[in-house]
N, C-alpha and C positions, 0 to 999 in steps of 0.2 A: 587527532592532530598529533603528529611526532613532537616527541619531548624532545624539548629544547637540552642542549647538552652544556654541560658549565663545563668549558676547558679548562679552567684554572686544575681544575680537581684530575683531568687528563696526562697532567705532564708527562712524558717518560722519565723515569730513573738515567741519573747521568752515568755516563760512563764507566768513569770509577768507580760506583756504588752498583751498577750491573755485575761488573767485573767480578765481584766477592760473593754473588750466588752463585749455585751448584747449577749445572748445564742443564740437569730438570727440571729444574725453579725457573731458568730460563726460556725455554721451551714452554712450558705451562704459561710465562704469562705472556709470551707473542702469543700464543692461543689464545687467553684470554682477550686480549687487545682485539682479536682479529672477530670472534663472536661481537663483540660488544661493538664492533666499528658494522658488522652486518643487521645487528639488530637494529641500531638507530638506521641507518640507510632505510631500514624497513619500515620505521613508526612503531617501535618496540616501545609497548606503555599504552597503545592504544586497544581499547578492550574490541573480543571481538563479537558477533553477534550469536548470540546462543539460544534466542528465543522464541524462533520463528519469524521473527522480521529482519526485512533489508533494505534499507533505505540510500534516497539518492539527497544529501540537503536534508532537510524538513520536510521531504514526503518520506515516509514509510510504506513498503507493502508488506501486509502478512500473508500466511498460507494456512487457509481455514478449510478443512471437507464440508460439506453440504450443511449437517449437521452442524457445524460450529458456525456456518453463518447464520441458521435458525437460530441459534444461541445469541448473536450479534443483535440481531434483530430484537429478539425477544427481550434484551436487556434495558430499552430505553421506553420497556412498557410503562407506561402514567408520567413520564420525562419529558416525552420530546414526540413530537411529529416526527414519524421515520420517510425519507426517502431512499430506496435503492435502486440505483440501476445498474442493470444485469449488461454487461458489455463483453467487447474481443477486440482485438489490435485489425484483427481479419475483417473488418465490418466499418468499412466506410461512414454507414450512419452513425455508426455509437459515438463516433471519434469526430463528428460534426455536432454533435447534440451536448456530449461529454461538459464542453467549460459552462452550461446553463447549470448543470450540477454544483461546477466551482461556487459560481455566480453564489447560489442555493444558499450554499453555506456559509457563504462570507457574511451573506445579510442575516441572516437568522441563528447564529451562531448558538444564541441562550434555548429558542424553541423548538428548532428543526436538526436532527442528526440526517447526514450525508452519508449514505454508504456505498461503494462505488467494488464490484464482483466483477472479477474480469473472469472470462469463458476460454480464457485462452487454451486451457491444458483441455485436450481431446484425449487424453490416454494413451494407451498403445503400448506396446511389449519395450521395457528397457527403455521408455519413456517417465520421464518426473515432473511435478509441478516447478520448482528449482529449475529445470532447463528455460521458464520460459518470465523468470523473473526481471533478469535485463530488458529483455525487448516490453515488458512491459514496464517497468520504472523509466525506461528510458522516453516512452506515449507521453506517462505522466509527469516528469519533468523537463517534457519542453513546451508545456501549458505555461500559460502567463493572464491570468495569475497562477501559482500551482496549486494544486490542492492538499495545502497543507493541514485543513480541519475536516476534510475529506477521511472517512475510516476507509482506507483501500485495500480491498481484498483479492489476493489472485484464490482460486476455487481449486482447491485439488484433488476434489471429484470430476471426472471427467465431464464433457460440458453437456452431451446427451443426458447423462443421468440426471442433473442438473435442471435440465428445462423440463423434462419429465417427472420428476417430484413430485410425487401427489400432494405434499404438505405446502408448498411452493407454487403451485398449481399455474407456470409459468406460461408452457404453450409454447408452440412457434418457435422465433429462433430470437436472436435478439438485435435490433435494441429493445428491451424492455423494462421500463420503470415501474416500482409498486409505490405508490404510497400510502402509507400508515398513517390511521389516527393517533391520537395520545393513547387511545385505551386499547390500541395494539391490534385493533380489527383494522383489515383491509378498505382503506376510501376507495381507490382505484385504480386500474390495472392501465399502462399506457404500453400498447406493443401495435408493431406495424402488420403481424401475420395475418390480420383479417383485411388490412386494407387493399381497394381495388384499383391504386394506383399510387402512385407517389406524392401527389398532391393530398392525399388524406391523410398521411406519414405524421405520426405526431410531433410537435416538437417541446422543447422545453419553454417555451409560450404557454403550452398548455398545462404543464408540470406545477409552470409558477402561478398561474392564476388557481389552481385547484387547492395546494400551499395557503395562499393571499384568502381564501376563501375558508378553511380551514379554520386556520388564526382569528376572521374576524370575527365566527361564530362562538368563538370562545370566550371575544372580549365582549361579544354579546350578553355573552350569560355570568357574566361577572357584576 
């Protein structure tokens, strides 16, 4: 947010009292005036982002390689039921299925972590993950609700590599959701590449009841 600027503390020097500095003093402080009139125009005060994320609002995306979403993953071991889904702005499904993720997270905030890897970046010569963070902030902030408890990840391994992972063991192309138990082993894998028409297409119906099913076996054993 630009800082607010207190004019009192702006005045210029009056006339007469300009008069009695040297032409260099002068000079110097229209310069000065003139920086400090550019800086607030700009939002000077406001820090800038230096830590891998960029966010639009309350959503954030960061840029994680393959490996550091394994790490993401891996962190909510014994915490939290994980959900990820593996998406791309290029993929009609993922961007239909997508707000069941929001849904996800708004209800289960305490038990379930949301992790949402976009596929977007294909690599390519003089190609960067950074090229393609607008158009993907821009997918996730015109969701309603947004996903602001959502962990949003753009991938900046290329998305072949990606779904090829042996550790990851993805498959196919996406959409593809994994969900995690608490104790970090895989419950089950929801992806469309085996299905033999679009009617078998998974949805987040199914995501959520597997989720619901999850949960209740815990409160079972309590």
């Amino acid at each position: 947010m630009p800082r607010k600027v207190d004019h009192r503390h702006c005045a210029e020097r009056s006339p007469a009292a300009a008069d009695s500095l040297p032409r260099s003093a002068l000079s110097a402080r229209r310069l000065l005036y003139v920086v400090i009139g550019i800086a607030t125009l700009a939002g000077c005060g406001s820090p800038s982002e230096s830590d891998g994320k960029s966010g639009g609002g309350d959503v954030t995306l960061e840029v994680l390689d393959v490996v550091g979403v394994q790490g993401r993953i891996a962190s909510h071991k014994d915490k939290k039921i994980v959900v990820v889904d593996y998406w791309s702005t290029s993929c009609p499904p993922c961007m239909k299925e997508f707000p069941g993720l929001v849904a996800l997270s708004e209800k289960h905030p305490d038990d379930v972590a949301c992790i949402s890897v976009s596929l977007d970046y294909e690599g390519g010569k003089n190609k960067k993950p950074a090229d393609l963070e607008p158009k993907v902030l821009n997918f996730l902030t015109s969701l309603a609700p947004q996903p602001k408890r959502v962990d949003n990840v753009l991938c900046g391994t290329p998305s072949d590599e990606v779904l090829s992972d042996a550790t990851l063991n993805l498959g196919g192309s996406p959409p593809v959701v994994v969900v995690y138990g608490r104790d970090g082993t895989v419950a089950k894998m929801f992806e469309n590449g085996s299905a033999d028409s679009e009617d078998e297409y998974f949805t987040y119906a199914d995501v959520r009841k597997l989720v619901e099913e999850l949960l209740a076996a815990e409160t079972a054993k309590k």
